[in-house]
VOGU-3710 file (C-alpha; in Angstrom, 3 decimals, decimal comma):
1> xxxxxxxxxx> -20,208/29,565/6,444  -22,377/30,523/3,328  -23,812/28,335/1,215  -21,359/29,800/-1,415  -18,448/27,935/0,517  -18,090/24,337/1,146  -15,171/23,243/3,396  -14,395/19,193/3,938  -11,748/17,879/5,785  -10,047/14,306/6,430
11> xxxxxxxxxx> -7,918/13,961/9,164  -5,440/10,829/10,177  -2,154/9,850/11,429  0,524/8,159/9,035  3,942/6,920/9,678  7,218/8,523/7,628  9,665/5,822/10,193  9,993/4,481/13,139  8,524/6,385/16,215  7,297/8,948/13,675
21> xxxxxxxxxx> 3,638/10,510/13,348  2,846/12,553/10,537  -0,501/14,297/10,959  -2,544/15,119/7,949  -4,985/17,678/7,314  -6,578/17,782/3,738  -9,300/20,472/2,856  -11,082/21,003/-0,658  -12,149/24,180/-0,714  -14,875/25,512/-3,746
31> xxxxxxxxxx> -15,709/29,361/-3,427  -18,163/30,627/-5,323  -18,397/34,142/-6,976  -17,009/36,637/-9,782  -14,619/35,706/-12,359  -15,481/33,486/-15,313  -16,947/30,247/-15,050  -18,851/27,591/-17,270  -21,474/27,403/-14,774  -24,884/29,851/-15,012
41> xxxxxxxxxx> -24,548/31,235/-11,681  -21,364/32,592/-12,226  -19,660/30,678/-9,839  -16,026/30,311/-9,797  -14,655/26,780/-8,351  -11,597/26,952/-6,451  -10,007/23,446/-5,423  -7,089/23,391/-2,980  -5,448/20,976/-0,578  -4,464/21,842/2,338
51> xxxxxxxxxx> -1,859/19,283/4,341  -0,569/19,504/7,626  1,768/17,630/9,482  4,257/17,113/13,081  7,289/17,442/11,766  10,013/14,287/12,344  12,159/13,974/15,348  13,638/10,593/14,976  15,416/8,875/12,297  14,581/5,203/11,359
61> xxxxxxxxxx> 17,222/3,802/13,631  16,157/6,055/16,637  18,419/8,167/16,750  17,860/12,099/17,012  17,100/14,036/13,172  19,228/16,816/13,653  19,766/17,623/9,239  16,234/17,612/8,066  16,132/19,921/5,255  13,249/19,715/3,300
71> xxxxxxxxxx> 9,606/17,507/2,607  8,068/16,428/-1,004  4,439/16,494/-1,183  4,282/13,950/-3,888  0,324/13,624/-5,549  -1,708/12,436/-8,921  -5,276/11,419/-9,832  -3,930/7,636/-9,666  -3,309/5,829/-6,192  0,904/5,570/-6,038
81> xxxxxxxxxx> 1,148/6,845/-9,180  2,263/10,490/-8,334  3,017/12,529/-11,718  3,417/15,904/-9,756  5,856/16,867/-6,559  6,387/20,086/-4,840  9,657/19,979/-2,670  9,387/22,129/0,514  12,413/23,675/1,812  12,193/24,128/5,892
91> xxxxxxxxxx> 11,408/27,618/6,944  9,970/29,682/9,415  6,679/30,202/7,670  5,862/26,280/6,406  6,774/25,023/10,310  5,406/26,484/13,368  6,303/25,742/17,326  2,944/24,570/18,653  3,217/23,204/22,008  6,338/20,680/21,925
101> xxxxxxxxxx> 5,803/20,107/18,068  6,633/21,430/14,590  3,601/21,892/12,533  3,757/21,883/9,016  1,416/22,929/6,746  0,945/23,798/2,797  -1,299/24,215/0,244  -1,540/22,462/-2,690  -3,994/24,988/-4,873  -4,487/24,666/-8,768
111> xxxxxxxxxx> -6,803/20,916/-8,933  -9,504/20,264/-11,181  -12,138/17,930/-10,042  -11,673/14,751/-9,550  -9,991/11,967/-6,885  -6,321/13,333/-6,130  -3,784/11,071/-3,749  -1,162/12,399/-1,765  1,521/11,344/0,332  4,116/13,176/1,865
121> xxxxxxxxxx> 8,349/12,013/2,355  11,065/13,938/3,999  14,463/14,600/3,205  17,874/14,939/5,227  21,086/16,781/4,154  22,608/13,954/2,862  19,958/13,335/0,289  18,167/10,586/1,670  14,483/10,739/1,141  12,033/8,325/3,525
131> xxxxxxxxxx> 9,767/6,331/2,612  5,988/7,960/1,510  3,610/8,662/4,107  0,596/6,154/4,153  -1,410/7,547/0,922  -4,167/10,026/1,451  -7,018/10,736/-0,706  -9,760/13,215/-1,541  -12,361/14,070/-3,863  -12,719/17,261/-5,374
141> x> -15,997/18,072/-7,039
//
């Protein structure tokens, strides 16, 4: 990796319900080069976050989730104060087989610099939304 990219990652686990792991992947990503800027060098910053997770199997009382239809990525520059959400519907190309898991993954792109939280819910066909995931943050400089 060049000095002209910077790549940092956080991992953890966090719990949507009961018997439920939701793995987290979040990536700030600054690449350098072309465009405008109101640096000298002519760098251009790029911020994005990238979050991954297993996807549910399991309700809150146990029992199998067969009508999962979509996740919220819920997020803000204020810790549980989200003022932006991007609602994921489930296909093919946000959830991969891997092993005997779904992995989920998307990118939240377009952050200025600062300290952005995130947390993640899911959402059935009935319109029931869990709880949020346990609150991630990261720094974006």
């Amino acid at each position: 990796m060049s000095e002209s990219q910077r790549l940092l990652r956080l991992f953890w686990i966090s719990t949507l319900s009961k018997g439920l792991l939701l793995l987290v992947l979040l990536s700030s990503c600054q690449v350098c080069g072309g465009g405008s800027s109101n640096t000298d060098s002519g760098a251009v910053t790029v911020r994005t976050a990238t979050i991954t997770w297993v996807a549910p199997a399991m309700n809150v009382d146990g029992t199998a989730l067969t009508d999962l239809t979509s996740y919220r990525i819920y997020y803000g520059q204020s810790s549980r104060n989200y003022n932006k959400t991007i609602t994921l519907p489930i296909t093919s190309t946000l959830c991969q087989s891997k092993g005997n898991a779904e992995v989920c993954s998307y990118t939240v792109s377009g952050l200025g610099a600062g300290v952005y939280y995130f947390a993640v819910t899911a959402c059935n066909a009935a319109g029931k939304e869990s709880g949020y995931s346990n609150e991630m943050s990261k720094k974006m400089d």
